[in-house]
Structures are given as structure tokens and as C-alpha cells.
N, C-alpha and C positions, 0 to 999 in steps of 0.2 A: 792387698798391696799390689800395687801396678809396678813393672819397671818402666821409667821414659829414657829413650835416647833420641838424641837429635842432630840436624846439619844443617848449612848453609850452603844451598847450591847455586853458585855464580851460573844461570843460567835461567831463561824465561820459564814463568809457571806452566805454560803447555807445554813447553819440550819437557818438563821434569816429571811431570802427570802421564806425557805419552812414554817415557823409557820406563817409569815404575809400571806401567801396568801392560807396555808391551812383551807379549812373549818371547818376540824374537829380540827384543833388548834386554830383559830377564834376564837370557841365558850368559849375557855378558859380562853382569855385573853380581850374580846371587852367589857369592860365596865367602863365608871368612876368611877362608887362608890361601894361601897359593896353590895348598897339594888338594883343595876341592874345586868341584864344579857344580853347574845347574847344567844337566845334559839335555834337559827338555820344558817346556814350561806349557800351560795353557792356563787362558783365562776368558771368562763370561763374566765380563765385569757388569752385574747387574744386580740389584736385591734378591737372594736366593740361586743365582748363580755361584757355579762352582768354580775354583783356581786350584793347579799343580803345579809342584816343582820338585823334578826329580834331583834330589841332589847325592852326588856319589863325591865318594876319594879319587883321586885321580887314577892311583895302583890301584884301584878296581878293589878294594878292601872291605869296604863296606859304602851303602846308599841309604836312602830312604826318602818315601816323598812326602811335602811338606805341604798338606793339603788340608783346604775348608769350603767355609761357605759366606760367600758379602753378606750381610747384613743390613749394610748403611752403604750409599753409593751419591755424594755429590761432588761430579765433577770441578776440579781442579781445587776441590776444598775438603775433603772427608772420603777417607775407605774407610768401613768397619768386617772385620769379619771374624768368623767362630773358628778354631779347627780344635778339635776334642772336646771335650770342657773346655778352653781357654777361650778368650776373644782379645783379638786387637783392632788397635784405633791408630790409624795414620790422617796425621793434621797434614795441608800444604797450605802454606801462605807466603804473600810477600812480603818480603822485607826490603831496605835500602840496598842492603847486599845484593839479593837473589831471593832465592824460593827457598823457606825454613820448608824443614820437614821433622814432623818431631814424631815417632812412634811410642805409643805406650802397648804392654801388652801382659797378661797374665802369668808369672813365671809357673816353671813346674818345678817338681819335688827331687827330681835326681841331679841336678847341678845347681850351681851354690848361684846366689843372686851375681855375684861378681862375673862368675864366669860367662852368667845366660847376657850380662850388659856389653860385656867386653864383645861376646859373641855377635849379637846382635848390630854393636856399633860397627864390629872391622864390616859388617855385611852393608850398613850404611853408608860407611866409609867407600866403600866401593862405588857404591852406586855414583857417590859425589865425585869422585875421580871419572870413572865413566863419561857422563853427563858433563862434564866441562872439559873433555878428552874431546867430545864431537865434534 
């Protein structure tokens, strides 16, 4: 079973291709809550290239980084990528509104479906605010 979460970004398909997979746009937008961050990001956004993202609490409490490997790479239409066992699939398309972005991706076993979706979305949510913030 996959989770999918999704958004509409009031903004052109290349700007929303270039802030998802810029690092230095990453770090302004990867975080679910207010009291996280993404303090660092890199990406070789290529098949078998690798991406990071260090993500910490702000109190400095606890981090960890949020890393894999692309799998699938077409530009302004398809990232796929692995990190541990799991894989994720991020769709971009357009739509009338803007640029859909729908992520599906593998849940894991220490937090409950609900939480991994909510989680996932506030960090989409972001991006979307971000990206029409520019």
C-alpha cells in the first residue's frame, strides 16, 4: 500500500521542478512544522544519483538525514527515488490552476498511516506556500 498526497501550485511547471529539486530552495521549504528545519540539502538529480537532506529540530534536539538514490528522472514530469527499502514517486503536471504535484510513497512501520500523510502533506504544504511566496 502506497500513501498519495497532493497539491496545486499556482505557479509555472519550471519554477516548481526548479524549487523541488533545488538545494538551495529545499532548505526553505522541507519542513513540517515550524519548530523544524532542512539545514542543508544536496542533489545529483540524475538516475543513480544521490540526494540529502539534513533535517534537524530547531532546539537542536534531535536531526536526521533524509537520504536516497533517483531511480527515475524526467524532467518537469517524474522523480522516482529509493531511500532504505522504501521508494517514492513524485508526478508534476499541469493543470488549469497551476502545476499538480502528487507524491506517493512507501509508508514505514513506526508511525501510523495517518500521521506519515499528515506529515508528508504539512511538508507539501510548504513547498506550495513557498513557490507562490516568489
Amino acid at each position: 500500500m502506497k500513501i498519495t498526497i497532493e497539491t496545486i501550485v499556482r505557479a509555472p511547471i519550471g519554477d516548481v521542478w526548479k524549487a523541488y529539486t533545488s538545494p538551495s530552495d529545499i532548505v526553505n521549504w522541507n519542513a513540517a512544522s515550524d519548530d523544524w528545519h532542512t539545514t542543508k540539502a544536496s542533489v545529483d538529480l540524475r538516475v543513480g544519483g544521490a540526494f540529502s537532506s539534513r533535517m534537524e529540530a530547531k532546539d537542536g534536539s534531535f536531526g536526521f538525514d533524509f537520504a536516497g538514490t533517483y531511480t527515475a528522472v524526467i524532467p518537469h514530469q517524474l522523480i522516482e527515488y529509493s531511500f532504505g527499502d522504501r521508494i517514492a514517486r513524485i508526478e508534476f503536471s499541469e493543470s488549469a490552476d497551476g502545476a499538480r504535484v502528487a507524491v506517493s510513497f512507501d509508508p514505514e512501520t513506526t508511525h501510523s498511516i495517518e500521521q506519515q500523510r499528515a506529515g508528508w502533506q504539512a511538508i507539501l504544504d510548504n513547498f506550495k506556500r513557498y513557490v507562490e511566496a516568489r
